[in-house]
C-alpha positions in Angstrom: -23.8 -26.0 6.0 -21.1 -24.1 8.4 -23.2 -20.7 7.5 -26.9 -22.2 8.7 -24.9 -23.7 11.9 -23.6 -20.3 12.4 -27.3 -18.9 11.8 -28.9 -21.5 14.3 -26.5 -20.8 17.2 -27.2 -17.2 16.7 -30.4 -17.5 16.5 -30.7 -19.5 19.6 -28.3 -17.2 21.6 -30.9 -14.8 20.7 -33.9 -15.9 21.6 -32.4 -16.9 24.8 -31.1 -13.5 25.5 -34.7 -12.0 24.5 -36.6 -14.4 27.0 -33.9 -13.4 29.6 -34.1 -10.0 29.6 -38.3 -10.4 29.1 -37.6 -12.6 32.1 -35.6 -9.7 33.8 -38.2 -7.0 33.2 -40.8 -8.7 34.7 -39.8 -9.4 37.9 -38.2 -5.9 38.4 -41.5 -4.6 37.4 -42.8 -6.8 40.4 -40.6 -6.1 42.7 -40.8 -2.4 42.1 -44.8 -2.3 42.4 -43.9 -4.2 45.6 -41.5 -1.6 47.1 -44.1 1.4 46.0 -46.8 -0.4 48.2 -44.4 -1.3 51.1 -45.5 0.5 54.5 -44.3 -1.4 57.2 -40.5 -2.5 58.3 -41.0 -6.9 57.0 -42.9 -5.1 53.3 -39.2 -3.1 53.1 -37.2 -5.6 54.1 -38.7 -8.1 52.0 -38.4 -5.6 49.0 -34.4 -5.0 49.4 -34.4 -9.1 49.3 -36.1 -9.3 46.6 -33.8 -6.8 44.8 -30.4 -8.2 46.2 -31.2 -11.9 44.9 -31.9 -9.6 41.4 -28.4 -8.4 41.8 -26.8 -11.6 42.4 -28.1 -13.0 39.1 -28.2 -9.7 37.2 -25.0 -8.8 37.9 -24.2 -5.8 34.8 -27.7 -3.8 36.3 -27.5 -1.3 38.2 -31.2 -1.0 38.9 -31.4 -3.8 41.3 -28.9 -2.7 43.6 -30.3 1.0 43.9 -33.8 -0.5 44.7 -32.2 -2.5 47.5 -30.3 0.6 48.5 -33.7 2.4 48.4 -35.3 0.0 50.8 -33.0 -0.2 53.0 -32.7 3.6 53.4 -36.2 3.9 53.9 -35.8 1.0 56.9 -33.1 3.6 58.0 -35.2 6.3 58.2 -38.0 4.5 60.7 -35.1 3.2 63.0 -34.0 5.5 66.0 -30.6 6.3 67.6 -27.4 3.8 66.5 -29.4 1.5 64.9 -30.4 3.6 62.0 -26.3 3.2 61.1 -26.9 -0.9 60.9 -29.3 0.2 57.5 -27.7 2.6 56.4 -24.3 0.3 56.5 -26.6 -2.1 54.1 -28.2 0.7 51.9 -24.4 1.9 51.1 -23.2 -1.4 50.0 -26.2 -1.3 47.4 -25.6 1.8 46.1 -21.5 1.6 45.9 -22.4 -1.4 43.9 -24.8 0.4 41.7 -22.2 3.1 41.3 -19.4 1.1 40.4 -22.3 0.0 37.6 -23.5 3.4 36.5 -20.9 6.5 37.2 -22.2 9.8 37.4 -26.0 9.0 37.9 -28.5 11.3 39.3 -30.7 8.6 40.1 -27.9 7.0 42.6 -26.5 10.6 44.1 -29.9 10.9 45.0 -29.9 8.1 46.9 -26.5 8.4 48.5 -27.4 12.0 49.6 -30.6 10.2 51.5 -28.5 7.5 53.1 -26.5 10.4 54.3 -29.5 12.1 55.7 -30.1 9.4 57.5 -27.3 9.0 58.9 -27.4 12.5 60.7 -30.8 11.6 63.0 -27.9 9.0 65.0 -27.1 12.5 66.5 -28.0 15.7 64.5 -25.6 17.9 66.7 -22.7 15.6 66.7 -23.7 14.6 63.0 -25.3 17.9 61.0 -22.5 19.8 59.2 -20.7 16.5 58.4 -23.1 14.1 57.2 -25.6 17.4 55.9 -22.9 18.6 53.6 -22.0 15.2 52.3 -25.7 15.1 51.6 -25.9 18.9 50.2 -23.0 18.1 47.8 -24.5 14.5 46.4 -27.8 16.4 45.6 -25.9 19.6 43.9 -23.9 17.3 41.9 -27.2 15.2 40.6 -28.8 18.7 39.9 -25.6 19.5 38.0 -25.5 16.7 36.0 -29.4 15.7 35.3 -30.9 19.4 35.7 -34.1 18.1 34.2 -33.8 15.1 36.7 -37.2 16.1 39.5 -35.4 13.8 42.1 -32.7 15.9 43.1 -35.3 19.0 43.7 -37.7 16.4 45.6 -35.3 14.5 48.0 -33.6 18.7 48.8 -37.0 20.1 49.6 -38.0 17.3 51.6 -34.7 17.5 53.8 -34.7 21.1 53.6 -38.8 20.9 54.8 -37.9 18.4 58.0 -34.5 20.8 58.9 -34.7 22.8 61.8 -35.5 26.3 61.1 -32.7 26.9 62.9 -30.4 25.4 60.3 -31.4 26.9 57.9 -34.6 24.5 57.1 -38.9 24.8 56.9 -41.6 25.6 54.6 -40.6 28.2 53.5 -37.0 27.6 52.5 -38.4 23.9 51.2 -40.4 25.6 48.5 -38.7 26.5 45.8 -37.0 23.3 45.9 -40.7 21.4 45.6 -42.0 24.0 43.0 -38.9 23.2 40.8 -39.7 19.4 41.5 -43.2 19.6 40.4 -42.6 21.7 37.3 -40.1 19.1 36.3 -42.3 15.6 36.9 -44.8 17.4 34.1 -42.3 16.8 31.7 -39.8 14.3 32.6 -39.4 10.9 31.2 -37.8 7.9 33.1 -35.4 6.0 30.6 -37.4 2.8 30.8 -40.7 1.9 32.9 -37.7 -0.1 35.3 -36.0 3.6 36.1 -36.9 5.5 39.2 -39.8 7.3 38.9 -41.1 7.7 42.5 -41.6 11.6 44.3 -44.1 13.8 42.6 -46.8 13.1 45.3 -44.5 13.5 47.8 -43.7 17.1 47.0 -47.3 18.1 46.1 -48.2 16.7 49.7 -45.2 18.9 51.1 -46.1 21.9 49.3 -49.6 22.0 51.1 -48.1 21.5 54.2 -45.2 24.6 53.4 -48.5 26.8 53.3 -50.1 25.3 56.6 
């Protein structure tokens, strides 16, 4: 009689966990087809909601968290002078939360090199070494670690396309970083249809404009 009590409890701790986590996948699932679709300021904003309310609930994911960081970065990105700092402040929270989740992730130095891109339109003069080589050394470490990883190749041509030729950016230093990008999304495999999975048109639109 103790064993079957044993096996009932287990049983229903199981099935709980299963609808859970079914629970889990399903609204990440939705909230990531939401962020893919965002275009506009409220869709982004909306998004990193979305994903921090996730994080409150789900709190052993990292996944949550680097999707609000992602949003928020992108928010960062359309915002001029100071006020891109304000997002940026937010995207960082995110993703030190999602770090002190998941150490040594691609996915997430990815995303911290981009909120430190950001950072540098405040002032590109006053900001540019700083905030570029903070940004340089997040995306050489992700190469390092994931080199099959497209991300890290995506996010460094793109920064490398938008730089000032000046500083050593354009086309034409942009492209091998986008070719290595593209050759790796043929064969690269997110860990779970909830991992990031986002860039490959992105570089193919950026390697038509490197030979414009």
């Amino acid at each position: 009689m103790k064993n079957l009590k044993l096996l009932i409890v287990f049983s229903l701790v199981s099935f709980l966990s299963f609808s859970q986590n079914k629970k889990y996948v399903a609204m990440m699932k939705k909230n990531i087809a939401f962020l893919d679709s965002a275009k506009t300021e409220t869709n982004y904003l909306a998004a990193a909601m979305n994903f921090v309310k996730m994080a409150g609930t789900e709190k052993k994911e990292w996944l949550p968290n680097y999707y609000a960081g992602m949003a928020y970065v992108l928010i960062a990105f359309e915002k001029e002078g100071e006020e891109i700092d304000k997002w940026a402040d937010k995207a960082e929270q995110c993703i030190n939360r999602a770090d002190s989740l998941s150490k040594d992730n691609a996915e997430i130095l990815v995303l911290k090199a981009m909120c430190s891109s950001s950072r540098i339109m405040v002032d590109p003069m006053a900001r540019g070494f700083m905030f570029g080589k903070e940004a340089y050394d997040y995306s050489q470490k992700a190469m390092a670690l994931e080199p099959t990883n497209p991300r890290p190749y995506a996010n460094k041509g793109q920064g490398t396309f938008y730089m000032p030729e000046a500083f050593g950016g354009g086309g034409a230093k942009a492209r091998p970083y986008i070719e290595k990008a593209i050759e790796r999304y043929k064969t690269y495999k997110p860990q779970s249809e909830l991992h990031p999975n986002w860039g490959e048109k992105m570089c193919k639109d950026l390697l038509k404009k490197c030979d414009e």
